[in-house]
N, C-alpha and C positions, 0 to 999 in steps of 0.2 A: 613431483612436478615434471612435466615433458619437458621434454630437448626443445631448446632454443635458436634460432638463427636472428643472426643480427648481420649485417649489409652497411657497409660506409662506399662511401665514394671519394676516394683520396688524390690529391695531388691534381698536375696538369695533363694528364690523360686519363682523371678521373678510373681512376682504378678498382678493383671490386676488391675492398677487403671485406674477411666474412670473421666472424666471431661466432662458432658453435659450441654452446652453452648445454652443459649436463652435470645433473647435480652438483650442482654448484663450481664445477670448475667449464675452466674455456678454453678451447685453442683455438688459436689466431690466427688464419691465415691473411699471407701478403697486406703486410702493412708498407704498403708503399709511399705514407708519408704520415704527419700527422703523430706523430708515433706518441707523442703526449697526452696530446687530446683522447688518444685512442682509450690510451690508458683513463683519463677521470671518465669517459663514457663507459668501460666496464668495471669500474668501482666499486659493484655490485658483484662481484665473481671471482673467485682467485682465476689466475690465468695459468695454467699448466705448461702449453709452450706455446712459442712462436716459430709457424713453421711457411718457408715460402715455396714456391709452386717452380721458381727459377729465381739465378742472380741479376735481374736486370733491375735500372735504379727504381720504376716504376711499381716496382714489385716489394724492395727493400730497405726504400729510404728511410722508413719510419722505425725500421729494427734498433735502432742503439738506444731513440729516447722511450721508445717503448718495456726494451728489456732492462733501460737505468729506473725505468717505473717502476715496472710490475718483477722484476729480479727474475724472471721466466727464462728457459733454457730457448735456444734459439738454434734449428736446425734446417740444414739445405744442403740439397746433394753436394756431393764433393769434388764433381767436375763444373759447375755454378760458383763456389767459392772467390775465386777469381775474382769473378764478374763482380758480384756483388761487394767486394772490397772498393769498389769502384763508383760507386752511387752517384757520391757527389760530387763527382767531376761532370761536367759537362758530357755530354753521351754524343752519339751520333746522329741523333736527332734535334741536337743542338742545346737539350733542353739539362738540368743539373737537378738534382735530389736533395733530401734535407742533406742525409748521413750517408757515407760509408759505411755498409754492415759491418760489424764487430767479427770479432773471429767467434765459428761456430763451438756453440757449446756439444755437437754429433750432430751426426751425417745421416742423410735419407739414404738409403740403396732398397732397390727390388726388394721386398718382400717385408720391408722392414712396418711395425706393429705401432700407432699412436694411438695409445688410451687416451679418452678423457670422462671420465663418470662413466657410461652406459653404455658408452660408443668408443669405437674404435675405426682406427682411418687406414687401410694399408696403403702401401706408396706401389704405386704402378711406374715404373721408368718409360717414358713418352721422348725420349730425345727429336730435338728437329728446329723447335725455336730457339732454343739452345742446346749445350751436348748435355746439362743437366736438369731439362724439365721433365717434370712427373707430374703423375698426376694422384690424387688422393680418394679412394672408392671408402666409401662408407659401411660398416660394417654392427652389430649391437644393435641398438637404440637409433642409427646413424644409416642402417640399412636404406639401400637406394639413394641414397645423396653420392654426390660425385664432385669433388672440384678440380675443372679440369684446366686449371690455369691459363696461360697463352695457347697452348695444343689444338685445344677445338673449344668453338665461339658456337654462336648461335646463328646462323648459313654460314658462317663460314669458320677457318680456321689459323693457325699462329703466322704471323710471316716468317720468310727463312733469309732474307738479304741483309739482316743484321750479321754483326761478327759473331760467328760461332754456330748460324744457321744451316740447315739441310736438307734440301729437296727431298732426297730421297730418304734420310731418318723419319721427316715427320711423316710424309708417307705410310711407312713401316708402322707407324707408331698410331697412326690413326689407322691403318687397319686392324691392331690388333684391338683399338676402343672398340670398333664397327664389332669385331668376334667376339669381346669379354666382358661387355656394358650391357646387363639386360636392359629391354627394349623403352622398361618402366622407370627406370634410372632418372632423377633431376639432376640434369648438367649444372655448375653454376660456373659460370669461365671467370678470367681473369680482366674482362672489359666485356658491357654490354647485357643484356637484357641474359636470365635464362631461359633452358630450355629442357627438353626431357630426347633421350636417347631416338625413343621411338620418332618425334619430330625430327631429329639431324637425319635419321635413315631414311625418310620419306622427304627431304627437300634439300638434304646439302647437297651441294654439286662436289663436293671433296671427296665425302663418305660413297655419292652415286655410283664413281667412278671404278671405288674399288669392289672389284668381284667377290 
């Protein structure tokens, strides 16, 4: 059977969680809420892990009833940590999460390897939207897929004026997608519509800017 992608749209910023399916197992990215439901929707699949992109609540609200489901390991960089212990409190945007993420079952850092069946995801460290967002390059069966969480959207890219944001990280961080994302790459971000590498280079104004 070919590799799967599956797409929900969660919570009150309508979140992109994605569920990519290979023989027969899945990993989950950003369940930002839902995390039940998530779980009878892939009923069909063991779930391998649960990995998020960053700790913000929109991103991890759905991790606790999700990993009480599916018993899935649950991993996020370990400068996000934090954040994500934090879900369901009320945010800065005034808005609250299901859950508080659980304590991580391991840590994303640069270089680090996620199998699922065919494919395999490295983690690219992107700091900016927060000090521990990354992003996921697809590799195996998964070649050219990219999720690249809150970092870079489709025209545009993560905010930094939340707590723990950084003009100049994302910056860095979006130039080094611009140098090490072939052109062919499908983006799939963390809010909003995707897109493919080669379109951000010919029409973002973030990516334009840097030389």
């Amino acid at each position: 059977m070919p590799d799967e992608l599956r797409q929900y749209a969660v919570g009150p910023l309508q979140t992109n969680c994605y569920a990519y399916i290979s023989a027969g197992s899945c990993l989950i990215v950003d369940p930002g809420a839902s995390g039940a439901a998530l779980a009878g929707a892939l009923s069909d699949t063991g779930v391998a892990a649960i990995v998020c992109t960053h700790g913000h609540g929109d991103h991890v609200g759905g991790v606790a009833a999700l990993k009480e489901q599916t018993g899935a390991p649950y991993l996020i960089h370990a400068a996000d940590e934090g954040i994500a212990r934090h879900a369901g409190e009320v945010s800065e945007l005034g808005i609250a999460y299901d859950d508080d993420a659980p304590e991580p079952d391991g840590f994303l850092a640069e270089g680090s390897v996620i199998e699922v069946g065919s494919a395999s995801f490295a983690v690219v460290e992107t700091p900016g939207h927060s000090p521990g967002s990354v992003c996921l390059v697809g590799r195996g069966s998964a070649e050219g897929i990219v999720f690249t969480g809150d970092t870079l959207f489709a025209g545009s890219r993560g905010r930094t004026d939340l707590d723990g944001g950084d003009e100049a990280l994302i910056m860095a961080s979006l130039t080094r997608l611009k140098r090490e994302i072939a052109p062919a790459s499908t983006l799939l971000p963390g809010h909003g519509p995707p897109s493919t590498m080669a379109h951000e280079l010919e029409t973002n104004p973030y990516l334009s800017r840097i030389l």
